[in-house]
C-alpha positions, 0 to 999 in steps of 0.5 A: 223551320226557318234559317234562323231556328236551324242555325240555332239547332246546329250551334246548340248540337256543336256546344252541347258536343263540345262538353260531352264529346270535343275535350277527348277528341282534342287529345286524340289530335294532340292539340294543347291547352285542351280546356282553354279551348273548350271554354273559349268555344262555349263563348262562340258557340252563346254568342252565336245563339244570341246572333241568330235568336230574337230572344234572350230566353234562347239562350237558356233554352239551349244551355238546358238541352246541352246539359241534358245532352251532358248528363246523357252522354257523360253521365258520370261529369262532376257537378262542378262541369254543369255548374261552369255550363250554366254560369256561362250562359247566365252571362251570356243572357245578362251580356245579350239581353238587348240582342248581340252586339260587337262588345258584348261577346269580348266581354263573355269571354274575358269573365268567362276564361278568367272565371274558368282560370279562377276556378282551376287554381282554387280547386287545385289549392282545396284538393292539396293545399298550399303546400303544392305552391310552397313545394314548386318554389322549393324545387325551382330555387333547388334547380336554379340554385344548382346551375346558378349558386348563391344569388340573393333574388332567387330567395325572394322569388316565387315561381308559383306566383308566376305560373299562376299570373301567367296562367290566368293571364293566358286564359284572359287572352284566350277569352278575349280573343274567342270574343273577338272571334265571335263578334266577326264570325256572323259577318264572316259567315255572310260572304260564303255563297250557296254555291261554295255550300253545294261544294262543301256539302258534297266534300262532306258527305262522302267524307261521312263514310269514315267511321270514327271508333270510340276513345276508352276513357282513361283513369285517374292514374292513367292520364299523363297530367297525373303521372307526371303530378305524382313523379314531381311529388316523388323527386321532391320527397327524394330531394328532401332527404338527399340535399341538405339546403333542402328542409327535411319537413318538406318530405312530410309536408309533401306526404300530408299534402298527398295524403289530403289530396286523396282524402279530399277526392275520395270525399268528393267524388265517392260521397259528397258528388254522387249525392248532389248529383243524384239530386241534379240528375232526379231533376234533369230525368224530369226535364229530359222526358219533356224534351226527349226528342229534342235531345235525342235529334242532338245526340244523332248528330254527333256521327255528323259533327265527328266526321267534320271535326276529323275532315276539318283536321285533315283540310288544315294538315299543311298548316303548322300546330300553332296555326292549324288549331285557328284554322281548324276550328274555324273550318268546323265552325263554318263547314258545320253551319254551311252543311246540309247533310243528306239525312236531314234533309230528308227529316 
């Protein structure tokens, strides 16, 4: 197996991790915008393949062996999660059908965050309506008015708006920046000597004795967004009644809203899901079949990837949060692609 073809193996290992396995262990580490850094790696990672491969068919090769490698490991993903996959990488096969180049990977990653940005604000509009938009511009004018009474232009300011701008705004220069990122990552790959390689990959593969215990899956009303959704909705229903410069229909709007938001998810994910992922599944168990050695030599990696995510973590400690995310992921990057672990050798 030449260079090239195991750069294109490792890559496909570390995106098809990235959707299966990296948001949860993100969490685990308490880095933010968990989401926003998923998307912008699945950038990278398209870019890379793209760099490494001479054909563009490569890159929808290994975007089948990451969703196979999804459906495998979490089985239970809401179809709208392998959609997000195969959009990116359709992008990225019109971006890079004449090879990589230094624009291209910008570009990927603007449509691709601004896409995932996008997508957000609409499912969250579908599931509650526009009565979640309408409900933080009444409890942020309560608030604002309670510190800074009667003045005029806070009547005529929607607060929603503004969150949603700078929403998609971050996602924006999220995207462009995991472009630019990845366009100078080939070059910055270069310069690290073989020598440099021998010493990180005995670092490493001491490192590898550390076990990594599995993270239990939270529940819907376990995880803190959601907590933190449903007292906002209780303050705003309590507000209602209390203050009167507050309309009394909000409490029912907010009912009715939550009552939808419900309706909504049951439909989804009891009824109209599980049948179009059957669907998606009856197709997939086809195609894992063919390619199940590929996809179980994937999944054996994981351990590999997991320890060098924790000793990447562990390297960037003295940097502070902002900073250690950047550097972090650019150690898992490189660290990964330079990384010969004893076990595949032998292989």
């Amino acid at each position: 197996m030449n260079q090239n073809q195991l750069n294109i193996d490792k890559v496909t290992a570390l995106w098809a991790f990235s959707e299966a396995a990296l948001g949860g262990i993100l969490h685990a580490l308490k880095i933010p915008f968990t989401g926003l850094f998923v998307g912008g790696t699945a950038v990278i990672f398209i870019s890379l393949i793209a760099y490494f491969s001479n054909s563009k068919k490569v890159i929808i090769e290994s975007t089948i062996k990451v969703i196979l490698v999804k459906f495998v490991v979490s089985p239970y993903s809401p179809i709208n999660a392998y959609f997000a996959v195969f959009l990116q990488s359709l992008l990225g096969y019109i971006l890079f059908f004449n090879g990589f180049n230094k624009i291209s990977p910008v570009i990927l990653g603007f449509l691709s965050l601004l896409f995932s940005a996008f997508q957000k604000v609409i499912v969250l509009t579908v599931v509650f309506g526009m009565t979640l938009w309408e409900s933080i511009d009444v409890f942020f004018k309560f608030v604002l008015n309670q510190f800074v009474p009667n003045i005029s232009p806070i009547k005529d300011f929607d607060i929603s708006y503004f969150i949603i701008s700078l929403y998609i705004f971050l996602h924006i220069i999220g995207g462009i920046s995991a472009g630019i990122y990845a366009s100078n990552l080939p070059a910055r790959l270069k310069k690290h000597s073989d020598k440099k390689s021998d010493k990180l990959n005995f670092q490493i593969n001491d490192f590898l004795n550390n076990v990594t215990q599995k993270r239990k899956k939270k529940k819907f009303w376990q995880k803190k967004s959601n907590i933190y959704l449903f007292i906002f909705f209780v303050i705003l229903i309590v507000i209602s009644f209390l203050f009167e410069e507050v309309e009394n229909e909000l409490a029912v709007n907010v009912f009715f809203m939550i009552l939808r938001s419900v309706s909504i998810i049951v439909i989804w994910y009891y009824f109209l899901s599980p049948i179009i992922l059957k669907i998606v599944k009856k197709y997939l168990s086809n195609k894992k079949q063919k390619q199940a050695e590929e996809i179980e030599n994937i999944v054996q990696l994981f351990p590999n990837i997991r320890s060098i995510i924790k000793y990447s973590w562990n390297e960037t400690q003295n940097y502070n949060k902002v900073k250690r995310v950047f550097f972090f992921f650019d150690k898992v990057l490189i660290h990964y692609l330079l990384f010969n672990d004893r076990n595949e050798k032998s292989n």
